[in-house]
C-alpha positions in Angstrom: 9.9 -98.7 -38.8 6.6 -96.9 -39.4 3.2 -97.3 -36.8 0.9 -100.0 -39.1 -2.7 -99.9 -39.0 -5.1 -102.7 -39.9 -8.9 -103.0 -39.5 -10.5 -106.3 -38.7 -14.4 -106.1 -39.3 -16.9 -107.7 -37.3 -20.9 -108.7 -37.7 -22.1 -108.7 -34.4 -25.5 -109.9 -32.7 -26.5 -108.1 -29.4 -25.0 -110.3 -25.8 -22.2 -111.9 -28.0 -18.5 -112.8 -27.4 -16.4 -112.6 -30.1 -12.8 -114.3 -29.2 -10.3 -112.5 -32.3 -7.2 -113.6 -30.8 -6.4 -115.5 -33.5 -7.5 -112.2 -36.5 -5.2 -110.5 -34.2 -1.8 -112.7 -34.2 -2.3 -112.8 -38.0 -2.2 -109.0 -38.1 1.1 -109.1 -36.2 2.6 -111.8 -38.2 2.4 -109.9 -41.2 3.7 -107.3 -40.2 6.7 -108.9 -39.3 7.1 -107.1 -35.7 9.5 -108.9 -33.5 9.4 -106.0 -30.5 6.4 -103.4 -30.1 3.2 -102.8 -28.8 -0.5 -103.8 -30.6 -3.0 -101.5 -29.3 -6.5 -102.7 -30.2 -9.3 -99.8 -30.4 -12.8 -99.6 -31.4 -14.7 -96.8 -32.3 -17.8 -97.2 -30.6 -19.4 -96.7 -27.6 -21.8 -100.1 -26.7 -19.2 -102.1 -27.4 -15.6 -103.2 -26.0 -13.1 -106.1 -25.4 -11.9 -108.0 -22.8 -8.5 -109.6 -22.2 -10.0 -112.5 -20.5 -9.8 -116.5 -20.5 -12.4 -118.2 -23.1 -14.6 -120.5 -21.3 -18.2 -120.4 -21.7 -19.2 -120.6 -18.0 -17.0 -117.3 -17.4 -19.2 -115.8 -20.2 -21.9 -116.7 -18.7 -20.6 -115.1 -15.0 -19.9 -112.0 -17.1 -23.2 -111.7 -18.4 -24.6 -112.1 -15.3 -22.4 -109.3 -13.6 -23.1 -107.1 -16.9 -26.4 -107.1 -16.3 -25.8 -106.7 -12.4 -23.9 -103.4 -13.3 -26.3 -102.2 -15.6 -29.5 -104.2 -15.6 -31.0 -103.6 -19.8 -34.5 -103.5 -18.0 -33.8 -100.3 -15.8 -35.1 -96.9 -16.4 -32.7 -94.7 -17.5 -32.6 -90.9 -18.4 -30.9 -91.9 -22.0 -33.6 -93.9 -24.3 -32.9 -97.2 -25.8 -29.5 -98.7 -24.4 -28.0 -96.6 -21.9 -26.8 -99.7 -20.2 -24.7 -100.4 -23.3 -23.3 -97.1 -22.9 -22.3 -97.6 -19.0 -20.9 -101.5 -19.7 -18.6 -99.9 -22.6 -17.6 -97.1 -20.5 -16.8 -99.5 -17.5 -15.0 -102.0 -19.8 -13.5 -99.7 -22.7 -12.6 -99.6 -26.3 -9.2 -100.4 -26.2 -6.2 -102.6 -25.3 -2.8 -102.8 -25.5 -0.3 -106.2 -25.9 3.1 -106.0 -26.0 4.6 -107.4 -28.8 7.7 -109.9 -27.9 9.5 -112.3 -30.5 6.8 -111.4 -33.0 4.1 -112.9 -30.6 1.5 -110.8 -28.6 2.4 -111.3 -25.0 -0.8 -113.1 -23.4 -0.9 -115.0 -20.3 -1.5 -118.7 -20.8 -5.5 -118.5 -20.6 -5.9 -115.0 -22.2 -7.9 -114.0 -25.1 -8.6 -110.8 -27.0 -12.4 -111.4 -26.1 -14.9 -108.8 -28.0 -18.2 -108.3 -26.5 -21.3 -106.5 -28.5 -23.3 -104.8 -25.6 -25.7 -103.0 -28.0 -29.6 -104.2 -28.0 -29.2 -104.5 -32.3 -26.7 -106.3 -34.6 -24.0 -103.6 -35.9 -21.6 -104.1 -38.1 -17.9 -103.3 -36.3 -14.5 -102.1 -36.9 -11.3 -103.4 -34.5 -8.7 -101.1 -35.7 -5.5 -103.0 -34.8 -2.2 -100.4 -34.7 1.4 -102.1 -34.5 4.1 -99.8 -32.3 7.1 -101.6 -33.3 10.0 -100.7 -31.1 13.3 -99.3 -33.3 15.7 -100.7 -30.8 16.7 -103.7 -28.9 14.8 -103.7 -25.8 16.9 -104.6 -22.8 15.5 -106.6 -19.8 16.3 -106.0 -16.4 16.5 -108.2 -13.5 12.8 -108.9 -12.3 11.7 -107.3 -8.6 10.4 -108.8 -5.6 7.5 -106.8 -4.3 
Protein backbone atom coordinates (compact mmCIF):
# COMPACT_ATOMS: atom_id res chain seq x y z
CA UNK A 1 0.00 0.00 0.00
CA UNK A 2 1.05 3.55 -0.79
CA UNK A 3 1.83 6.44 2.23
CA UNK A 4 -1.77 8.62 2.04
CA UNK A 5 -1.83 12.23 2.75
CA UNK A 6 -4.84 14.23 3.78
CA UNK A 7 -5.18 17.91 5.02
CA UNK A 8 -7.71 18.84 7.59
CA UNK A 9 -8.01 22.76 7.72
CA UNK A 10 -8.57 24.78 10.73
CA UNK A 11 -9.82 28.54 11.60
CA UNK A 12 -8.24 29.33 14.69
CA UNK A 13 -8.66 32.20 17.29
CA UNK A 14 -5.48 33.03 19.43
CA UNK A 15 -5.50 30.76 23.33
CA UNK A 16 -7.85 28.11 21.67
CA UNK A 17 -8.09 24.24 21.90
CA UNK A 18 -9.19 22.52 19.13
CA UNK A 19 -9.97 18.67 20.05
CA UNK A 20 -9.86 16.94 16.06
CA UNK A 21 -9.81 13.52 17.25
CA UNK A 22 -12.80 12.84 15.68
CA UNK A 23 -11.51 14.82 11.80
CA UNK A 24 -8.79 12.43 12.42
CA UNK A 25 -10.50 8.78 12.90
CA UNK A 26 -12.50 9.84 9.75
CA UNK A 27 -9.24 10.29 7.88
CA UNK A 28 -8.20 6.71 8.86
CA UNK A 29 -11.45 5.14 8.16
CA UNK A 30 -11.33 6.11 4.73
CA UNK A 31 -8.47 4.99 4.06
CA UNK A 32 -9.27 1.71 5.09
CA UNK A 33 -5.90 1.05 7.14
CA UNK A 34 -6.27 -1.86 9.46
CA UNK A 35 -2.20 -1.70 10.64
CA UNK A 36 0.12 1.49 10.34
CA UNK A 37 1.02 4.58 11.75
CA UNK A 38 -0.93 8.26 11.47
CA UNK A 39 1.62 10.89 11.88
CA UNK A 40 -0.13 14.33 12.41
CA UNK A 41 2.17 17.46 11.32
CA UNK A 42 1.67 21.10 11.09
CA UNK A 43 3.49 23.43 9.35
CA UNK A 44 3.82 26.18 11.52
CA UNK A 45 5.66 27.40 14.20
CA UNK A 46 3.00 29.21 17.03
CA UNK A 47 1.12 26.39 16.94
CA UNK A 48 1.08 22.56 18.00
CA UNK A 49 -1.01 19.64 19.36
CA UNK A 50 -1.27 17.84 22.27
CA UNK A 51 -2.16 14.15 22.95
CA UNK A 52 -3.93 15.01 26.02
CA UNK A 53 -7.37 14.23 27.91
CA UNK A 54 -10.36 16.92 27.03
CA UNK A 55 -11.48 18.42 30.11
CA UNK A 56 -11.81 22.08 30.44
CA UNK A 57 -10.22 22.46 33.83
CA UNK A 58 -6.93 20.77 32.33
CA UNK A 59 -7.19 23.48 29.64
CA UNK A 60 -7.36 25.76 31.93
CA UNK A 61 -4.03 24.30 33.99
CA UNK A 62 -2.38 24.28 30.65
CA UNK A 63 -2.98 27.71 29.96
CA UNK A 64 -1.81 28.65 33.13
CA UNK A 65 1.60 26.64 32.77
CA UNK A 66 1.81 28.06 29.08
CA UNK A 67 1.87 31.25 30.16
CA UNK A 68 4.26 30.13 33.20
CA UNK A 69 6.74 28.86 30.46
CA UNK A 70 6.51 31.72 28.37
CA UNK A 71 4.63 34.64 29.96
CA UNK A 72 2.97 36.71 26.40
CA UNK A 73 3.73 39.89 28.56
CA UNK A 74 7.62 39.37 28.72
CA UNK A 75 10.19 41.18 26.88
CA UNK A 76 11.70 39.39 24.42
CA UNK A 77 14.55 39.88 21.76
CA UNK A 78 11.95 38.64 18.85
CA UNK A 79 8.90 41.33 18.37
CA UNK A 80 5.39 40.34 18.57
CA UNK A 81 4.96 36.64 19.81
CA UNK A 82 8.17 35.07 20.64
CA UNK A 83 6.32 33.22 23.41
CA UNK A 84 4.30 31.53 20.64
CA UNK A 85 7.47 30.51 19.15
CA UNK A 86 9.06 28.93 22.51
CA UNK A 87 5.39 27.14 23.56
CA UNK A 88 5.46 25.51 19.80
CA UNK A 89 8.96 24.63 20.12
CA UNK A 90 8.41 23.06 23.71
CA UNK A 91 5.16 21.25 22.55
CA UNK A 92 5.85 20.55 18.69
CA UNK A 93 4.23 20.21 15.42
CA UNK A 94 3.75 16.76 15.22
CA UNK A 95 2.48 13.35 16.45
CA UNK A 96 2.30 10.01 15.73
CA UNK A 97 -0.62 7.15 16.57
CA UNK A 98 -0.33 3.78 15.73
CA UNK A 99 -2.84 2.53 13.68
CA UNK A 100 -4.39 -1.03 15.13
CA UNK A 101 -7.70 -2.70 13.73
CA UNK A 102 -8.23 0.39 11.62
CA UNK A 103 -8.53 2.47 14.92
CA UNK A 104 -5.86 5.06 16.10
CA UNK A 105 -4.45 3.65 19.23
CA UNK A 106 -5.40 6.29 22.17
CA UNK A 107 -5.52 5.66 25.73
CA UNK A 108 -8.95 5.80 27.13
CA UNK A 109 -8.94 9.70 28.05
CA UNK A 110 -6.72 10.87 25.03
CA UNK A 111 -7.40 13.35 22.46
CA UNK A 112 -5.62 14.73 19.36
CA UNK A 113 -5.96 18.29 21.18
CA UNK A 114 -4.69 21.39 18.82
CA UNK A 115 -3.72 24.40 20.45
CA UNK A 116 -3.34 28.04 18.52
CA UNK A 117 -0.53 29.78 20.56
CA UNK A 118 -0.28 32.73 18.09
CA UNK A 119 -1.56 36.41 19.32
CA UNK A 120 -3.94 36.61 15.76
CA UNK A 121 -6.49 34.19 14.16
CA UNK A 122 -4.66 32.07 11.21
CA UNK A 123 -6.04 29.96 9.17
CA UNK A 124 -4.30 26.18 9.58
CA UNK A 125 -3.37 23.16 7.86
CA UNK A 126 -3.05 19.46 9.94
CA UNK A 127 -1.55 17.45 7.37
CA UNK A 128 -2.56 13.91 8.39
CA UNK A 129 -0.12 11.07 6.59
CA UNK A 130 -1.28 7.23 6.94
CA UNK A 131 1.94 4.60 7.21
CA UNK A 132 0.10 1.51 6.58
CA UNK A 133 2.13 -1.50 7.47
CA UNK A 134 2.40 -4.17 4.31
CA UNK A 135 2.57 -7.09 6.65
CA UNK A 136 0.94 -8.74 9.53
CA UNK A 137 2.40 -7.31 12.56
CA UNK A 138 3.27 -9.91 15.13
CA UNK A 139 2.98 -9.24 18.98
CA UNK A 140 5.15 -10.42 21.42
CA UNK A 141 4.76 -11.35 24.93
CA UNK A 142 4.55 -7.98 27.00
CA UNK A 143 7.71 -7.19 29.63
CA UNK A 144 7.86 -6.54 33.15
CA UNK A 145 10.04 -3.62 33.84
Amino acid sequence: MQIIKKTIDLSTKPGEFYVITDKVRDVVKETGVTEGICMLFIPSTTSFILLQENCELLKKDFKKLFSELAPPNRIYIHPDNAHSHLLAGIFGSEKLIPIEDGELALGTWQDIIFYEADVKPRKREIRVFIFPFNEEIQEIESMEV
